[in-house]
N, C-alpha and C positions, 0 to 999 in steps of 0.2 A: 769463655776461652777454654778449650780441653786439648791438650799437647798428646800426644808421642811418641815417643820413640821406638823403634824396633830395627833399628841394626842395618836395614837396608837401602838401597839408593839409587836413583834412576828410574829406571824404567819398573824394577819391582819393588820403589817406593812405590809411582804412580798405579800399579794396579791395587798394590795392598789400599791406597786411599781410596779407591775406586772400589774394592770387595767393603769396604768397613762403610762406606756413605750408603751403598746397598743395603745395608743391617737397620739404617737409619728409618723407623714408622712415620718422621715427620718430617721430610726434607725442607719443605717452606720455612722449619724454622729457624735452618742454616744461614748465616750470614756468607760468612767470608771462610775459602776450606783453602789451606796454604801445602807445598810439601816444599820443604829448606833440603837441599843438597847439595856438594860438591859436584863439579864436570870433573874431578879426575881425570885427565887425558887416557890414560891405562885403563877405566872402567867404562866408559861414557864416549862415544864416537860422534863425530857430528851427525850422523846420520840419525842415531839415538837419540839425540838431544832435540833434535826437530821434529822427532818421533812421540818424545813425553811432552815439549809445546803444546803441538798437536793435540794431541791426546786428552791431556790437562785442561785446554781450553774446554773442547768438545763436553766437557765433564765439569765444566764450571770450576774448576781447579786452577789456585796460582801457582807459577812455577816460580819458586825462591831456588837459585844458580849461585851461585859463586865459583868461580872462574879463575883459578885450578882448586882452591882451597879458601873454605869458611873461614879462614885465619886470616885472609885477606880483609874483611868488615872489621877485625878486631885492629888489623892495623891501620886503617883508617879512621881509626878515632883518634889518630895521633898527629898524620900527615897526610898528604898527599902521594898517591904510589902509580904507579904509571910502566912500571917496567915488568916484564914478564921474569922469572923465576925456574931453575931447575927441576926444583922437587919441592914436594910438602913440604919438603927438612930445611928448605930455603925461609919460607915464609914461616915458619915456627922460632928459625933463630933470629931473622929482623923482629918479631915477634918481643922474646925477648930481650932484645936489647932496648926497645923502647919500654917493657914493661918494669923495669930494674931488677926484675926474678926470673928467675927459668920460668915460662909456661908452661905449663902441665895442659892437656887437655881436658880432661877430669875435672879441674879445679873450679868448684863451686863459689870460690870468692871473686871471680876476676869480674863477674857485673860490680861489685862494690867499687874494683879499678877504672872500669869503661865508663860505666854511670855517668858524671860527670861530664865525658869530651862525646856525648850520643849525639848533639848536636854540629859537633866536626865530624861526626862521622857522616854524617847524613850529608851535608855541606861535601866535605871529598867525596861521597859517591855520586854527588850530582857532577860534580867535574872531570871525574873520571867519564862519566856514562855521554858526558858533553864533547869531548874530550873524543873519545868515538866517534861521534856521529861528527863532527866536523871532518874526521877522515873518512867519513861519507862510509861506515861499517856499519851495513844493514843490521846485521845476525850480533847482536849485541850479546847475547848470549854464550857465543862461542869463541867471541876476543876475549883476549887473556893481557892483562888479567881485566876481570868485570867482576863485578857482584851488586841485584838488584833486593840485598837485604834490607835495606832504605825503603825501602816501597811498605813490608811489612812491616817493622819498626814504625814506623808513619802513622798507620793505620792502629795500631797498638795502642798507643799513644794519642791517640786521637780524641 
């Protein structure tokens, strides 16, 4: 497993993963190449977003979504969430009110708090994702909220 980070998201996460797999002398010994990002409504259109699917497939690339904000998977380890959100600042204060502390984003202890409920989380993102498709919402992707952090967690774990 080799992570990450660089600040970026969408569509120039997906080429930066695409310039750096290039660099790579031995691609067969790739398993599995993931990019985790927010849809942000304000950064990320749908037209973009069907754009890095696309794209990411074509390039053996999974596309890990979350649908407005990655803080949605964190509160799915608690409950069930179903309803769409204003802003980030929405899903950071449900956030922490389940968590008993302010959330920080930063904060490198909060696996020591989720740990434990990974398996609710996985469980509510299958019911959310079910949950969809029963209202018959092809582009799962782009309903809000969603998030197919479950898929990668899974395989993690595996």
């Amino acid at each position: 497993i080799r992570t990450k980070f660089n600040g970026v998201a969408g569509v120039n996460l997906l080429d930066y993963a695409i310039w750096e797999i290039a660099k790579i002398p031995n691609k067969d010994e790739l398993d599995l190449i993931y990019i985790v990002f927010d849809r942000d409504p304000g950064n990320n259109s749908e037209r973009q977003i069907r754009q890095i699917i696309t794209r990411a497939k074509e390039n053996n690339i999974v596309p890990i979504i979350s649908n407005r904000s990655f803080e949605l998977w964190f509160i799915l380890h608690f409950n069930e969430f179903r309803r769409e959100v204003s802003s980030n600042a929405e899903y950071i204060s449900i956030l922490s009110s389940k968590l008993w502390f302010p959330y920080v984003k930063t904060d490198g202890s909060l696996w020591d708090t989720l740990r434990s409920r990974l398996d609710t989380a996985v469980m509510n993102s299958h019911i959310l994702e079910q949950k969809h498709l029963n209202d018959w919402i092809c582009e799962l992707e782009l309903t809000e909220p969603y998030t197919n952090v479950y898929t990668l967690i899974k395989e993690l774990i595996a």
